[in-house]
N, C-alpha and C positions, 0 to 999 in steps of 0.2 A: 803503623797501619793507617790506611783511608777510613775513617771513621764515617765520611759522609756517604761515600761510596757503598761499603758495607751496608749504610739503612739505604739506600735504596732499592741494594739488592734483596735486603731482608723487605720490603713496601711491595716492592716485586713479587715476591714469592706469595706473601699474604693475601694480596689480590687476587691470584691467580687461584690461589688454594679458596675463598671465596668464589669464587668464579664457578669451578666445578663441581661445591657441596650446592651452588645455587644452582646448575645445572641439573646436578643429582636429583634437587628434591621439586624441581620441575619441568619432566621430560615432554620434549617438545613433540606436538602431536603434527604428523603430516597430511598437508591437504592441498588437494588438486584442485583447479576451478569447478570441474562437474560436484565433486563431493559438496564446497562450498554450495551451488548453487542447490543441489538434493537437499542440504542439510538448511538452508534459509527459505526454502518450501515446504518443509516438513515440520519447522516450529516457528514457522511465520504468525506473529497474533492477527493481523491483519487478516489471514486468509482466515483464522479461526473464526472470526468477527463476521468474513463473507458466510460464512458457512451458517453461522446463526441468523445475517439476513435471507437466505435463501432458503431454511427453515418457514421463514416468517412468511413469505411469497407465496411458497407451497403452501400454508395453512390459508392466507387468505384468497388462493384458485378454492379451496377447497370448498371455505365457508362461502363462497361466488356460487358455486355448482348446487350448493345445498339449497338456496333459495329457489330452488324446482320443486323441492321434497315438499310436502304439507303441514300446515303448520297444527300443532294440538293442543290442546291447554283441557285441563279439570279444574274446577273452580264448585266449591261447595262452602253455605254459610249455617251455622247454628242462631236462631233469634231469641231473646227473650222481648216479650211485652208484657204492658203494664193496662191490664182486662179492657181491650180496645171493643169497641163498639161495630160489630160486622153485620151486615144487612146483607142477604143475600140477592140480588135482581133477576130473579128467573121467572118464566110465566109460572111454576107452581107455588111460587112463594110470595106471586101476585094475585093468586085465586083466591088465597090462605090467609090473604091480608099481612101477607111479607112474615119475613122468618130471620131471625135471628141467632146468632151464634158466640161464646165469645171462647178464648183460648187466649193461653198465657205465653208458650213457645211455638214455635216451624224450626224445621230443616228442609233444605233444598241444596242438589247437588246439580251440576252439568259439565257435559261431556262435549266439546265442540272440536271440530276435524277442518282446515280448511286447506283446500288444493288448487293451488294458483293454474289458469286457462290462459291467460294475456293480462298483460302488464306493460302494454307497451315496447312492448321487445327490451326492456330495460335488465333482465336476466339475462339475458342471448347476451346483448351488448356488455353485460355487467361479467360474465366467464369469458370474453374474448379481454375485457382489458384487464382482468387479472392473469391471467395466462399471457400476453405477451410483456406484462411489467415481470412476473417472474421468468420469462424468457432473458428480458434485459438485466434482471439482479444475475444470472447466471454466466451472461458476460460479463458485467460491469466484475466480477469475480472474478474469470480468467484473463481481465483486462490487468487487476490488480497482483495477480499471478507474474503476468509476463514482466512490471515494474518492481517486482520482489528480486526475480531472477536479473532486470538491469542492476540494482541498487547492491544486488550482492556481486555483478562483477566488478562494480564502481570499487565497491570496498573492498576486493581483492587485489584490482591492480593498484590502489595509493598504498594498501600494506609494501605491499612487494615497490613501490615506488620508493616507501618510506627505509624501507630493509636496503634499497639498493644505495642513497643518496647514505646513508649509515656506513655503507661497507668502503664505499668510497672517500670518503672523509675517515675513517678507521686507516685505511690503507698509508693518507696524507700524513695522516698523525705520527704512524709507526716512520713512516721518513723522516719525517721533521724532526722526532725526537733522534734518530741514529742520527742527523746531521749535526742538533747540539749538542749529541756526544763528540762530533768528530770536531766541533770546533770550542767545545770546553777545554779537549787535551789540547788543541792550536793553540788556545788563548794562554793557557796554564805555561808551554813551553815559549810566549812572547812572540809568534809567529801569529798572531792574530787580535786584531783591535777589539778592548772589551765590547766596544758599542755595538761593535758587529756581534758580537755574540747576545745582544740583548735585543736587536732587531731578531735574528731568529729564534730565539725562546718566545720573542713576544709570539711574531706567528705559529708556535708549537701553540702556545694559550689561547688563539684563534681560533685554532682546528680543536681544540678538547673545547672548547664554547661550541663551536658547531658540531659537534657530536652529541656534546650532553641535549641542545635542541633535536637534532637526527635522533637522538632513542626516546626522547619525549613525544616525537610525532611517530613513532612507531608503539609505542605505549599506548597513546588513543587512536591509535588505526589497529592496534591490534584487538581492543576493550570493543570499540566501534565493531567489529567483526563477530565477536563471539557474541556479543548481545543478540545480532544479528543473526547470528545462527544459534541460538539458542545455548550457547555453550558457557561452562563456569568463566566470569572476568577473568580470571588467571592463567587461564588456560593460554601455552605458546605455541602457536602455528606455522609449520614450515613448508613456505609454501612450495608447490612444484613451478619455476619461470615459465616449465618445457609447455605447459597445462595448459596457457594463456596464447601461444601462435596461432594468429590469425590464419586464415584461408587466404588464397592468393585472389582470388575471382571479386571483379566488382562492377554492379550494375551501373545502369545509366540510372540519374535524378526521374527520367520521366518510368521507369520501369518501376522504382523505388516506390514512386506515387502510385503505381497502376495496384501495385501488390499491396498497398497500406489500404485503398478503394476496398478487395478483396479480401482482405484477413485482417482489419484491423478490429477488435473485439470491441472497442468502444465506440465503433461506427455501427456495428452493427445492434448494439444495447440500443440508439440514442433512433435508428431505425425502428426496431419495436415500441419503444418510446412514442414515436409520432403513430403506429396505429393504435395505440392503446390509447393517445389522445383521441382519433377518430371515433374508436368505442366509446370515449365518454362522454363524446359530442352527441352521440345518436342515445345515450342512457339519459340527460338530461332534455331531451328530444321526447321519449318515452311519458313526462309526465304529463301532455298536451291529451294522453289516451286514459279510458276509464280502466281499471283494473277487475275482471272478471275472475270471480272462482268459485268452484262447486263447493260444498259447506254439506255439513251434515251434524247431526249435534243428538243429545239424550238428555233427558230434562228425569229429575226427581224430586220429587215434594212431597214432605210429612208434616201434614199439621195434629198433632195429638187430639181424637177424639172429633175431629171439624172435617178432614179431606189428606185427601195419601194419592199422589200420582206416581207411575211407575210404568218405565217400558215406554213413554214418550219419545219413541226415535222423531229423528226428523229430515229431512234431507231436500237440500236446495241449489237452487243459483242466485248468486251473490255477487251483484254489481256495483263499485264504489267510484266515484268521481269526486275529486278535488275541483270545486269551480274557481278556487283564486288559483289554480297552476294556470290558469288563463294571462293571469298579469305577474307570477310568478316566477314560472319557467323561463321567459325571457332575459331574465338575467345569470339564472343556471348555464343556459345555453353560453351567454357570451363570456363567462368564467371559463366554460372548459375551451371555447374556442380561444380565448388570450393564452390557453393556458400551452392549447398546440402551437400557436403564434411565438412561444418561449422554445418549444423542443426545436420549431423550425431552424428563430437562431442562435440557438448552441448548438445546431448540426454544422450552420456556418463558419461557427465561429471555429469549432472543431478539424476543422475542413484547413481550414486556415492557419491552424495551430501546427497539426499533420505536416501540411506544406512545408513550413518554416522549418518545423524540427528534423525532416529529411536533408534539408538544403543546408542545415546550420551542421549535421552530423557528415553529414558526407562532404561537405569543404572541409569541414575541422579534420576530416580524414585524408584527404589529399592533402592537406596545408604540415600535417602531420610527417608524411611520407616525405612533402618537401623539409619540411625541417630535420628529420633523422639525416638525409643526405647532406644538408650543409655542416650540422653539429658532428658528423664522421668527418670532412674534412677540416672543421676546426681543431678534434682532437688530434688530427694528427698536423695539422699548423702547432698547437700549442705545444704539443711533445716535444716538435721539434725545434721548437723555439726555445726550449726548454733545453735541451741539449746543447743549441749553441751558447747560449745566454752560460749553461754553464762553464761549455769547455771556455770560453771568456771569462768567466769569474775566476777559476783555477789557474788563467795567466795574469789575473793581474789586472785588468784593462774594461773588469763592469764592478759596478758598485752592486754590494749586495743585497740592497733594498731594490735594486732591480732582476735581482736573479729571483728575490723571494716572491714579486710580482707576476711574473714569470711561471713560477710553479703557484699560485693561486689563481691564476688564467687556466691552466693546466686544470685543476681541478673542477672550474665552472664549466669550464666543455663539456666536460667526462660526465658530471651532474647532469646539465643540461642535453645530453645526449640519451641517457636514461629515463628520461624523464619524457623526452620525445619521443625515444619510442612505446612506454607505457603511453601516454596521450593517444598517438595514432591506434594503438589496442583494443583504449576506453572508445574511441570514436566508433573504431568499424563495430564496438558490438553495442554500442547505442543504437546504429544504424540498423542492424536486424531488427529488434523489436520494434522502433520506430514504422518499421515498414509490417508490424505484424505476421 
């Protein structure tokens, strides 16, 4: 009996019989690009994060608007003293040769209302640039939205990049290894040189190196993914290829740009941005003005046995002026103007980011389409070169370290081909978002 033969057959089986209890006990979940990207919008933390600043926005329009409202305070004190000396100055207590009083405690309490008239327009101004900063947290969120949904197709197509660069090195493998079956029995029957059979094991030991890599990088593209959508590490994803074909239609560069001008969510945040600078320019403008408001108040005093006031309403106008906002304010003013001089340029510089990122996505995308055309005629160069190289080998007339060159040329096309056209996929749907 083949003693050696038998364990591999029995190695064979064992693995396999692994193979499917590890299948078994982790059934692979199917997912199509739309699902991924539903499912990395739905437990995105980032977007949860936008959603608590835009909480935050809304509360500070709110506390903006409420500075219209009037303002009210109660304020009441209990005293003790220690038998003070009180003279009273009134004409009957100067007829009387003055009169005197003394007491030990008072209470006094008040009631004061105040309702702002003008302020400088620093309210008006002060509800316009909260309301359009929370305009811009509301895009700056759907800005962050639309990079959720690039970042989960990134991470769908290098799974499936990773899966496919796998399958094809799998494929290599399963040859390689039926070839140094077929040249074991060659060698064993004296019709074939050992060395030649140790050049081609060697390259079987190649391809299972590049494999055990291939499922390593599908390992963290797949970890990478489920994080990203929120799903258990463990969990295996198969994905749909069909889910990922691009549209055929593609714009010109200047059209690209004209639509990024018109929908891009962070031009338009960084837009509110600059009027909401202009409102704070005209808020710190506001302190140059006095602050008027109507005031009304209720006054109560109990002194034990000495004087009791009650029912003291009072009601006024109440003018307040800051005289150092005179040398003050000049510098408030030039802080919020540096401050819109900053939004001006990061609109520029934005402007210019846009630019690049259309022209860099959209050549990577044509440079893409050109490379998938050349790597299809390399694959089929290398096949067939492959073919001849072999039917040459079978007569006798190449060396087999050249035939085995040959089929790992064969191999880097096929890779390289796959990969091309995942690249041109990743490209065109960079390109949408980019253009918002």
């Amino acid at each position: 009996m083949n003693y050696r033969k038998y364990i591999k057959q029995l190695m064979a089986f064992m693995s396999l019989l692994l193979l499917l209890m590890s299948a078994k006990g982790q059934e692979m979940k199917p997912l199509t690009l739309q699902e991924a990207i539903d499912l990395g919008v739905k437990n995105s933390k980032q977007l949860r994060l936008n959603k608590a600043k835009i909480d935050e926005s809304i509360a500070y329009t709110k506390e903006a608007e409420d500075r219209r409202l009037p303002d009210a305070s109660i304020s009441g004190s209990y005293l003790r003293f220690n038998k003070p000396d009180v003279k009273l100055k009134t004409a009957a207590a100067d007829s009387a040769g003055g009169a005197s009083a003394s007491f030990s405690q008072a209470l006094y309490g008040m009631a004061n209302v105040s309702l702002p008239l003008f302020t400088g327009m620093k309210i008006k101004y002060g509800i316009e640039s909260a309301r359009y900063l929370e305009q811009a947290t509301r895009l700056d969120a759907a800005n962050d939205k639309e990079e959720i949904v690039l970042n989960t197709i990134a991470s769908y197509i290098n799974l499936y990049k990773a899966n496919a660069a796998a399958k094809l090195v799998q494929e290599n493998l399963v040859q390689s290894r039926k070839r140094d079956e077929d040249f074991s029995n060659l060698e064993k029957n004296g019709l074939l040189a050992r060395n030649d059979l140790l050049k081609s094991q060697l390259e079987t030991s190649n391809f299972e190196l590049a494999l055990v890599d291939a499922q390593n990088s599908i390992r963290l593209a797949m970890v990478n993914m489920n994080l990203l959508l929120g799903l258990p590490e463990s969990t295996n994803l198969l994905l749909d290829s069909a889910s990922i074909i691009r549209p055929a239609e593609l714009k010109t560069i200047l059209e690209y740009e004209a639509l990024a001008d018109q929908n891009r969510k962070d031009v338009q945040a960084i837009t509110y941005r600059q009027k909401a600078a202009d409102a704070a320019i005209k808020v710190a403008r506001g302190d140059y003005y006095p602050n008027i408001a109507l005031t009304g108040g209720l006054v109560a005093v109990n002194i034990p046995d000495f004087l009791s006031v009650t029912n003291a309403v009072n009601v006024g106008l109440g003018v307040k002026y800051d005289l150092a906002s005179l040398w003050k304010t000049k510098s408030k003013i030039q802080q919020a103007e540096a401050r819109k001089q900053q939004v001006q340029v990061n609109e520029e510089m934005l402007n210019d980011q846009i630019r690049f990122s259309i022209n860099k996505a959209y050549n990577d995308y044509l440079s893409g389409l050109k490379r998938i055309e050349v790597y299809r005629k390399a694959v089929d160069q290398a096949s067939e070169n492959y073919r001849i190289s072999k039917n040459k080998y079978d007569n006798n007339v190449l060396l087999l370290t050249d035939l085995l060159d040959t089929d790992v040329e064969q191999l880097r096309t096929k890779l390289n081909l796959e990969i091309a056209k995942a690249d041109a996929e990743l490209a065109y749907f960079t390109l949408q978002p980019t253009t918002g």
